[in-house]
N, C-alpha and C positions, 0 to 999 in steps of 0.2 A: 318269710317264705311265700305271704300270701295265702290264699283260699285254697282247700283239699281237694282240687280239681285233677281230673285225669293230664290234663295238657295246663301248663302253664305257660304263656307269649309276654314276654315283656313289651311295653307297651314304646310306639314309637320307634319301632323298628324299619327300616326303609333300605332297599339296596344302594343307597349312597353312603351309610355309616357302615362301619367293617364291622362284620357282625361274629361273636363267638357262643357258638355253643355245644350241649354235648346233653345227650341224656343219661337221666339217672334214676334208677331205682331203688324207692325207698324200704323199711323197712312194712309199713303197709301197702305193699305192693303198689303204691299208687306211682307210676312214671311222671316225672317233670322233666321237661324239657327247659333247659338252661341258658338264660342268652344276657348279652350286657352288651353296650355300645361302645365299649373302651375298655382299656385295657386294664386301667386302674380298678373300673367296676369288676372285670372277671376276678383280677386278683381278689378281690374283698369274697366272693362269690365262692372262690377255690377255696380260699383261708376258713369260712365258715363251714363248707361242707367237711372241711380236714376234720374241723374238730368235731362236729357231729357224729362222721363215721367212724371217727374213733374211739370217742365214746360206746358207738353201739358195738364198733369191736369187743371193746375190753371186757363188756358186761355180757356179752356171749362167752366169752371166752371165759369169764368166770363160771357161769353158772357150769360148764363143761367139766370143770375143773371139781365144781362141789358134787355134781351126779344128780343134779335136781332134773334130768331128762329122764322120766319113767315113761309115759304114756302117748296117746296117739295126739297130744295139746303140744303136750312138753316138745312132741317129736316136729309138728307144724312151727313150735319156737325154734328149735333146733333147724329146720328149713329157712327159719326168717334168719338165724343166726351166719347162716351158709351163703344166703343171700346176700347178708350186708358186708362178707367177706369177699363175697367177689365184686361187688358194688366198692368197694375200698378199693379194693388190688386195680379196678376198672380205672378206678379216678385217680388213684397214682400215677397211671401208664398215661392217662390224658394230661396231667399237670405238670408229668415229665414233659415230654413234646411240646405244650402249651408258655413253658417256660422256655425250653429251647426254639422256640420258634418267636415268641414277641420280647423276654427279656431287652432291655439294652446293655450290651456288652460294658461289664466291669468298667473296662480299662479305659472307656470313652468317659468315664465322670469323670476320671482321674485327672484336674488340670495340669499336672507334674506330667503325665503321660503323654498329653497332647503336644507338649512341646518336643518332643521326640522326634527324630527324623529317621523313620525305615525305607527311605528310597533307597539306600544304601546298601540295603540287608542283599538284593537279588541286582548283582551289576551286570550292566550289559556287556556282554562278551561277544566278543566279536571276533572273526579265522583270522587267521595269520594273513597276513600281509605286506605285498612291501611297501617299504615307506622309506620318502627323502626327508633330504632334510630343506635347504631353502635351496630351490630350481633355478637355474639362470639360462636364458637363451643368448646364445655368442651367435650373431650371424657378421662372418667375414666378410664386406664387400668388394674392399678393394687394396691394392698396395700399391704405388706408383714414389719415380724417383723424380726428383727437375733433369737427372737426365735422361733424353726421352728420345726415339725416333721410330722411323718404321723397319722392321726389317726383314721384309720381304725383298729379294732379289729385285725386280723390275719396282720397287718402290711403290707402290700400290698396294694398298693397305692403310690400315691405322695408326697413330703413332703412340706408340707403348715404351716399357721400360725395355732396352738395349738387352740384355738377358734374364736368364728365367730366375724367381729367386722361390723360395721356401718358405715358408710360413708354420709354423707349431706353437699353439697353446699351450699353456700350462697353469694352474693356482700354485699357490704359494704363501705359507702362511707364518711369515717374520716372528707372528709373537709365540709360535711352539717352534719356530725354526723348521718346518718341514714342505715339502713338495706334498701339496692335499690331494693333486689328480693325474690322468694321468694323462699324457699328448693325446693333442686333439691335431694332428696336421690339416694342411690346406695346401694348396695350386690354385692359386689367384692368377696364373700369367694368361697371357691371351693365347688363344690357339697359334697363331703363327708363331711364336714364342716357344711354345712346348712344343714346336717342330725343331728347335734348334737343336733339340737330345734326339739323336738318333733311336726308334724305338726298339733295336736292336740290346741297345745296351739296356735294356730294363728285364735282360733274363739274369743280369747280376743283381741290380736292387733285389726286382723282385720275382727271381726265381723260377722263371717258367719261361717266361715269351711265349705261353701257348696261341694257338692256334684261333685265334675267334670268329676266325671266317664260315666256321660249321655252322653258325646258328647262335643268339644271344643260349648266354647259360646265366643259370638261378643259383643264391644260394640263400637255401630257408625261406624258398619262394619268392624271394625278390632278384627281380634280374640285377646281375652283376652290373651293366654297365650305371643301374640307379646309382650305384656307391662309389664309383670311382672317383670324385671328386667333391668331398663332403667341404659344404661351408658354413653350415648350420651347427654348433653344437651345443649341447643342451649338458648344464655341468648341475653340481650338486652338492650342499655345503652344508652339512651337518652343526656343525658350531660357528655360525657367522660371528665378525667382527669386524672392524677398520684395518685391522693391519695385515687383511687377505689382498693379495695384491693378484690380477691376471698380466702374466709375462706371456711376449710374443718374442722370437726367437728367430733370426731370419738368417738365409742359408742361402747360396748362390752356389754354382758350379766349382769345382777346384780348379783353379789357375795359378794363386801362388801366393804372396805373404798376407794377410788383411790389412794391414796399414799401406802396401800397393794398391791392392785391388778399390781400397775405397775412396782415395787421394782424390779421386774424377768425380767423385757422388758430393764430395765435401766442398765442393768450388761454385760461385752464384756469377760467374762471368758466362759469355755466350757460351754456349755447350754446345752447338751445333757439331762443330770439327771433334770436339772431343767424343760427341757421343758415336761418331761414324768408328773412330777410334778402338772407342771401345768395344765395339761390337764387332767389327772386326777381330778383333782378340778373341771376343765371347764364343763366336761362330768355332774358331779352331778348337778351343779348348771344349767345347759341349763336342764336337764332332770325335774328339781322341777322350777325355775323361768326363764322360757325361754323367757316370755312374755314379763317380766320386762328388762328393759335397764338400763343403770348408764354413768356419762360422763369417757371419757378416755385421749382425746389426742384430739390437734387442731394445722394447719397448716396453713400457707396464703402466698400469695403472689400478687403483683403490675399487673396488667395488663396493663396499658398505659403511653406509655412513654410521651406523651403532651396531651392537649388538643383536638385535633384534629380526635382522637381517634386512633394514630399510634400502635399496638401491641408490649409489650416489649416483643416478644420471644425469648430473652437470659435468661429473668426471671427463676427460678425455685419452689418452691415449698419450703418452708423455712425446717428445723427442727421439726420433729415433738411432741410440747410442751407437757409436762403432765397439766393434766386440772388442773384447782386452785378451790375447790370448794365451795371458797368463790368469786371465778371471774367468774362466769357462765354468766351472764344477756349480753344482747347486748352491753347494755351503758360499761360491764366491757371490752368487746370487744372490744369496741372505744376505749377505753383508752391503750388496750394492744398496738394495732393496731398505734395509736399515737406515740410510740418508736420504731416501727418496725424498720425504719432504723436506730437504733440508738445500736449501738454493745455493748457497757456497758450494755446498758439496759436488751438486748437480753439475753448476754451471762451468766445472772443469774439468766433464766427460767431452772427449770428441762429439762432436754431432753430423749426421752424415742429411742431407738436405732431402727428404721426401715426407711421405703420410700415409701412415695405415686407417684407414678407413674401418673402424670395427663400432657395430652396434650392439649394445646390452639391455636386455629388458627380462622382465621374470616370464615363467612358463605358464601358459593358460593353461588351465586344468582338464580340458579336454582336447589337449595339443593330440593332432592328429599324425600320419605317416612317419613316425618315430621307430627306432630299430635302435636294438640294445646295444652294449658295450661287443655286444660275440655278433652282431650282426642279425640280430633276432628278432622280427619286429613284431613291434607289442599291437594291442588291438586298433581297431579304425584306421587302416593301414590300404591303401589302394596302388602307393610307387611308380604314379605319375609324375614323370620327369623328378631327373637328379638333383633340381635344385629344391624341388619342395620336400625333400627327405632331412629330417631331423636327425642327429645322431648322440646317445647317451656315452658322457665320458665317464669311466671309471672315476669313483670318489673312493681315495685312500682314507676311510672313516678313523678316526683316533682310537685307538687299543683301550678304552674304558668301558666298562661294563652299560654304561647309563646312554651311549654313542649307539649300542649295540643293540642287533634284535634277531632272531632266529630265522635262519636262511630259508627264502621262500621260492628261489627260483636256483636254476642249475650253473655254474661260474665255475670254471677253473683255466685260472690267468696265471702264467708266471711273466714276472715283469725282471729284465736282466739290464745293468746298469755297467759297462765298461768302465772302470775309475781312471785307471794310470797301468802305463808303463815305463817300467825303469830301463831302457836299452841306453844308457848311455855310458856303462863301462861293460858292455858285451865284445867280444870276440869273435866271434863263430860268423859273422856276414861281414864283409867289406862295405856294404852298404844299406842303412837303416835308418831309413828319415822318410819325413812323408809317409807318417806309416797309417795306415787304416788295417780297423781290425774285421774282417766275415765271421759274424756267428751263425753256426747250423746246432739245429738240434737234431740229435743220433739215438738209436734205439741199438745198437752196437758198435762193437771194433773191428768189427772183420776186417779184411783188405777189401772184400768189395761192398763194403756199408755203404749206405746212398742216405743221405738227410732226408727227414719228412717237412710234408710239405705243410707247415702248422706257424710259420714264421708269419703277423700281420704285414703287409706290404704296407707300399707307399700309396698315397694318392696317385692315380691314372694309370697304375700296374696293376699286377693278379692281387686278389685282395686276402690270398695266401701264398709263401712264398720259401722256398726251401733253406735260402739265404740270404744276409745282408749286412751290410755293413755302414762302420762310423762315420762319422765327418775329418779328415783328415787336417791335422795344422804343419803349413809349412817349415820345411826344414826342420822338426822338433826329432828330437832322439829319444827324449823321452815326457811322450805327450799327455793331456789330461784327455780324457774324454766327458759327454754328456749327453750321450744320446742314452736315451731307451726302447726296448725289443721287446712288444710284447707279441705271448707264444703260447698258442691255445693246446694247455695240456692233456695227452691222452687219460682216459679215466684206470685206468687202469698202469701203475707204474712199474719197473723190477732195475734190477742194480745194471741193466747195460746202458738205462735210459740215463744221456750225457750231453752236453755242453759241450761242441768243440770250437773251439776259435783258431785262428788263421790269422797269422798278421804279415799284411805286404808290405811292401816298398812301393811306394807309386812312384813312376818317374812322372814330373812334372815337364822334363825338359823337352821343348818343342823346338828347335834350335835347328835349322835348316841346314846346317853346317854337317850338323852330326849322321851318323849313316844310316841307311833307309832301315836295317834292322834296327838300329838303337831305339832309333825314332817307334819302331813295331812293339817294341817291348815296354807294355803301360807299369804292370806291375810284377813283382819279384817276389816269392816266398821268402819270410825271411822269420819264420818260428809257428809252434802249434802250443796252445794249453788246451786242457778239458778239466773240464768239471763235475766230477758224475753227481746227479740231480738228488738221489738219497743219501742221506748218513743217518746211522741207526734206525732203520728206515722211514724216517722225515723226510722232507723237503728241503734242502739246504736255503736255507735266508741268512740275512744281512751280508756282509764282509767275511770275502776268502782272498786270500793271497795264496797263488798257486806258481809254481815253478812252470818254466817255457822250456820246449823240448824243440832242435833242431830239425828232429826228423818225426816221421808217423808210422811207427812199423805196426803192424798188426797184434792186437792184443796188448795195445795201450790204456789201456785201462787199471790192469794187474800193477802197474810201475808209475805209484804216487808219489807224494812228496816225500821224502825222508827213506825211499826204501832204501835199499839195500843193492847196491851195482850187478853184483850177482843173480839178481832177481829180474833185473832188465839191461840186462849187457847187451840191447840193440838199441836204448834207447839213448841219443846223445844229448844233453842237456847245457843249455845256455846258461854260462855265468855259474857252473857248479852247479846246477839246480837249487838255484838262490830262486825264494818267492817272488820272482819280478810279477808280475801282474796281477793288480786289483780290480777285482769285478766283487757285483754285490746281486743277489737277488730278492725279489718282493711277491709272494705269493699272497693272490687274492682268488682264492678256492672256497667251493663250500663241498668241497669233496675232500679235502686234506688238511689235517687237523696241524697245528705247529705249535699245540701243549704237549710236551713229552707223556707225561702223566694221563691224557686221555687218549694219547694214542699207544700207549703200553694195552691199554684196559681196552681200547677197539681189537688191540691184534691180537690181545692173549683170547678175548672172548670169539675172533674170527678161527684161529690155531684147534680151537677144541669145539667148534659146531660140528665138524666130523664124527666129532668121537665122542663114545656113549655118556661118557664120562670123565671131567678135567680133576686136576688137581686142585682139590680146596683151597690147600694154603698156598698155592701162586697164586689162585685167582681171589681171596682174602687181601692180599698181600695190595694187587693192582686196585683193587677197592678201597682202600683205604688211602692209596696215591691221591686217588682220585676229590679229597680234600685240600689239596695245596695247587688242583687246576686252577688256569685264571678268569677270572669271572666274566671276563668279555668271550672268553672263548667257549665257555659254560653254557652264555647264554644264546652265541649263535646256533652252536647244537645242540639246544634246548630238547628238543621233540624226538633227536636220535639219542639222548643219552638215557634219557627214559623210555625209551621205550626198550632199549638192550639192556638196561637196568630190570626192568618188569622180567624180560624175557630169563635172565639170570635168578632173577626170585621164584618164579614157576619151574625152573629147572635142577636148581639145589639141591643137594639131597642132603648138606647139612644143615645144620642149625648156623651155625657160626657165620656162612656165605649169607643166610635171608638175614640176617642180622645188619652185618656190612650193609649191604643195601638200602634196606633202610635206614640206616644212617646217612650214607652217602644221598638219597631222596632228603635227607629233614636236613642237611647241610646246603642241599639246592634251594630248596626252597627258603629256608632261612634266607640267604644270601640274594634269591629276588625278590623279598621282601624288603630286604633292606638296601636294597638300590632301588625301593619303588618301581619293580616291573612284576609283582604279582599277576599282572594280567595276563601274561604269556602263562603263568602257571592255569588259569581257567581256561584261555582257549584250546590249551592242549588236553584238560581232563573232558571238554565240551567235546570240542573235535580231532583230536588226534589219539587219546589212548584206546587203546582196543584189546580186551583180551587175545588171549591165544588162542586157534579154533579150537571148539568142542572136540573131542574125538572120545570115544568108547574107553579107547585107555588111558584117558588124560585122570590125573588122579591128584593132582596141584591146581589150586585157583590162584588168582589175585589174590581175593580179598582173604581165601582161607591164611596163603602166606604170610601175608603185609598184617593181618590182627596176630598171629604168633608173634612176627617179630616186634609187631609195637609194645604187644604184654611182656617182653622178656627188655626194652627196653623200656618200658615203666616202673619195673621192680625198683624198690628204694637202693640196691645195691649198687647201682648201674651209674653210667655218668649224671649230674644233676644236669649241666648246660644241656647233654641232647634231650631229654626227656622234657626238661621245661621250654626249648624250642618246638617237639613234636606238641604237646598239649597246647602250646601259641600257636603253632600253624596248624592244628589240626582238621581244621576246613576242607584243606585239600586230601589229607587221607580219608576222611570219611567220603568226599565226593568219589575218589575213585574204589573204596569199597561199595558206595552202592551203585556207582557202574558197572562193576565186575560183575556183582551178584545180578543183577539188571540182565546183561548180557552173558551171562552163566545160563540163567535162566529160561532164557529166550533160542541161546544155541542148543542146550538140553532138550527143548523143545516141551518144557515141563509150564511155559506158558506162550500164552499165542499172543504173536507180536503183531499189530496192527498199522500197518507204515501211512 
């Protein structure tokens, strides 16, 4: 301890070694001041004075114990005794701190420890998001035939294709068999070309003929005319592969059978005479049925060379096929599409002699002037000129949970698909051929219902439109179709909102003979169906076969398929009201759910927020539905099913309902765990759960609910599988227990929150 000095300095102390010390007082009151150069020294330095002062503890503390303190000696012992007790307790409290502050933690010796990896422990989580899959930019340039001229009256002009033709993309994906996207149309013709359609007839395409001479109009802050004539479009492929094939799909004015009209595009001799010919022709028929389309020509080609989603840009754009108009439909598409590579097969398609000119390359990541599938444009967005506007095509994502991710933006598409009609043992019209079908969508039946105006148009018309119709094949009585109508749905739906279709007779006959009325009369009514948009109130999808009604009386909606004559004695129906007509629908909503089971459980929970109080065992009942939903649908409405889940748990006022619930939560989670998308379960406990507000009479928390019901499912009695899933995911109830109470806290105002 060295010499009985009042101060003791250990020697060679300097402010470049870290220096520790402390004083103490001994029991001869002499103070030392204690220092060491290291850490090892203090220890030795701590470890001696332990024993020291414990000793002089024990031996005060005896003599206390014997009563040997009589006098005013014994009592100055008794003060040293007092002394070296606080002198102990002093240097406890310093070697506590002195440990916790220089120790090296345990677990850093540990070389078994160090090989451990806790970056894991705390993952970075990140908001919701949306996200593609592999981007592709489609810019259409060009489409031209070998037969070519100008057709400008006084000849002056350029020399282009003789009429106007069509243009629509689409993917297509052989090895699932399905249509992956959804039209992307184009109007590649040249201006004086798209003068050959009268603009009169474009209030039938597309619904309006309004007026644009007021002044440009916007929609969603982009002027309208930006959009009229998209050639950009920007697709999206979730699960690349080689056997995604991009189909172009070409369309010219109705004039009359497809194997006439393409006889003059399929010939390599002078075409001069012939093209004047033709175009002559073109000029009548766009002047009388401009409105009407007919199929022509379709082309495709491979987009990925693997998996992986590598780009085959040496690809080109195959031949372009004359249509088969017994091969129209999708499914005939797959099957073409299934020989593509196959050169026998190819080489004895029709070929009609021109070249689509189309460039493919991927999307830069900071692609700018882009606008969504509804017309919406996303950021970096300025809508100068309509050719530098990009336009995102609807991706029909495959129904599997691991494809899937939780809706981040607003969408609601219904996509309506005409299949077929059967008219070829009908009755009821002396004339039915040539038939194109008008769909409107109706929000009633009245006699004076008017369609709204939510129909997407065509290129170079209103870019919404009240109505519109198919592509017509000559002479058929009972034709395929394959066109698609997409129809931006109100958010809000009820049982009048319906589907009506119309199907005419076009007369094609141009015949100079015939008399001036005949010649006036393009098309003929010649049947109606509807479709009303809900059943049990869902969204009606895939395949309906609906009966055609001769007439439209008022309050057709009441007189479905199968009623009862007595119930619609004004309605007269074609072929018995035999199901003739095939149509199919495709809803891409993130507003309306198409799992039965979670839309039980949205409208029972919507049914009874009025009321003070619902029925436990219906809403038990719908809760427990809510295990056999499907996991892709699960996890788009990730963030809405928890969070009306939570709101059901704070509202309960049984045991049995907070129960359910948690269940129905440790089956969620379960199941994105085991699709490996746990993550969306962290960004929503990070940024989207939110208690209920505070209020004076709130008398239910989260956390107080959600620990009841997990202790009544931990009981040994209880199922084994959920209780050994809640104790494996238990990560996520505890985060949102101590969020609640977090936020309990902070609205109670029982602590101050510091933003």
């Amino acid at each position: 301890m060295g010499r009985p000095a009042d101060v003791y300095v250990a020697a060679g102390m300097n402010n470049k070694v870290r220096r520790f010390a402390f004083e103490l007082k001994m029991q001869d009151k002499s103070t030392y001041l204690l220092a060491a150069e290291s850490e090892a020294e203090m220890e030795d330095w701590i470890n001696m004075l332990n024993k020291i002062l414990h000793s002089s503890f024990e031996i005060a503390m005896q003599e206390k114990r014997n009563g040997d303190i009589h006098d005013d000696d014994d009592l100055g012992k008794s003060d040293s005794s007092s002394g070296s007790l606080d002198s102990f307790q002093s240097t406890r409290d310093i070697e506590s701190r002195m440990r916790n502050e220089t120790r090296l933690k345990l677990f850093t010796v540990d070389p078994d420890t160090q090989k451990l990896d806790f970056s894991g422990i705390e993952p970075d989580v990140k908001q919701f998001e949306e996200k593609f899959g592999k981007r592709l930019l489609v810019n259409c340039n060009d489409l031209s035939f070998n037969l070519q001229s100008c057709v400008a009256e006084n000849e002056e002009g350029p020399t282009t294709n003789v009429e106007p033709f069509y243009v629509t993309m689409s993917l297509f994906d052989i090895q699932n068999g399905r249509k992956i996207s959804s039209d992307f149309q184009v109007d590649l013709n040249h201006q004086s070309v798209r003068g050959m359609v009268p603009s009169k007839t474009s209030q039938y395409v597309n619904g309006g003929g309004e007026d644009r001479s007021e002044g440009q109009r916007f929609i969603h802050g982009v002027p309208e005319a930006a959009l009229l004539y998209p050639k950009q479009g920007v697709f999206s492929v979730t699960c690349p592969h080689p056997d995604i094939f991009l189909v172009a799909r070409i369309e010219k004015v109705l004039q009359g059978g497809i194997n006439h009209c393409a006889e003059p595009y399929m010939k390599s001799s002078d075409s001069t005479k012939m093209a004047q010919k033709v175009l002559k022709n073109a000029k009548l028929a766009c002047s009388r049925l401009g409105q009407y389309r007919m199929p022509f020509a379709w082309a495709a080609r491979p987009l990925f060379k693997d998996a992986s989603g590598t780009l085959d840009k040496s690809a080109r754009f195959s031949a372009l096929y004359r249509q088969d108009s017994n091969k129209l439909s999708n499914e005939d598409m797959l099957k073409l599409l299934a020989d593509f590579r196959k050169p026998e097969k190819m080489g004895k398609l029709p070929v009609i002699l021109g070249n689509l000119d189309v460039t493919i390359d991927s999307v830069a990541p900071d692609l700018t002037n882009c606008v969504t599938s509804s017309y919406i444009p996303v950021k970096q967005f300025n809508g100068n000129g309509g050719n530098s506007i990009f336009f995102e095509v609807e991706e029909f994502v495959p129904c599997i949970a691991k494809c899937s991710q939780p809706f981040t933006i607003y969408n609601n598409h219904l996509y309506v698909y005409p299949k077929h009609l059967k008219y070829d043992g009908q009755k009821s019209f002396a004339k039915a051929r040539n038939i194109a079908v008008c769909i409107e969508f109706r929000d009633s039946d009245d006699e004076e219902a008017v369609s709204l105006k939510c129909i997407y148009g065509r290129p170079g018309g209103s870019l919404f439109t009240k109505n519109a119709f198919t592509s017509v094949l000559h002479h058929q009585h009972s034709p395929e179709f394959y066109d698609e109508f997409k129809i931006e749905l109100p958010t809000q739906l009820h049982e009048k909102h319906h589907l009506l279709f119309t199907f005419y007779h076009v007369s094609c006959d141009s015949n100079s003979k015939a008399s001036t009325k005949k010649r006036d009369v393009v098309e003929t009514q010649v049947g109606y169906a509807w479709l009303p948009l809900l059943k049990d109130g869902r969204v009606v999808m895939n395949e309906n076969h609906v009966p055609v009604a001769a007439n439209l009386p008022a309050g057709y909606l009441s007189c479905q398929e199968g009623a009862s004559k007595h119930l619609c004695p004004e309605v007269k129906w074609v072929d018995g009201g035999k199901p003739l007509f095939k149509v199919s629908t495709h809803l891409v909503s993130t507003v309306y759910t198409q799992d039965q089971h979670l839309h039980n459980f949205f409208h029972h929970c919507q049914s009874i927020a009025s009321a003070a109080q619902g029925s436990g065992g219906q809403l038990v009942k719908y809760l427990k539905s809510l295990h056999a939903m499907e996991s892709h649908v699960m996890i788009k409405f990730l963030p809405t099913i928890l969070n009306q889940l939570i709101r059901v748990l704070t509202s309960a006022t049984q045991e049995d309902v907070a129960v359910n619930v948690t269940r129905v939560m440790i089956h969620i989670v379960a199941q994105c765990h085991e699709e490996g998308l746990e993550h969306y379960l962290r960004s929503y406990v990070k940024f989207v759960f939110r208690t209920e507000p505070y209020t004076s009479s709130t008398t239910r928390t989260v956390h107080e609910e959600l620990a009841k019901a997990m202790t009544v499912i931990l009981k040994p009695s209880t199922d084994f599988l959920t209780s050994n899933k809640l104790l494996k995911y238990s990560w996520y109830f505890f985060e949102a227990l101590v969020k609640s109470m977090a936020q309990y806290l902070i609205e109670s105002c029982k602590v101050r929150h510091y933003s």
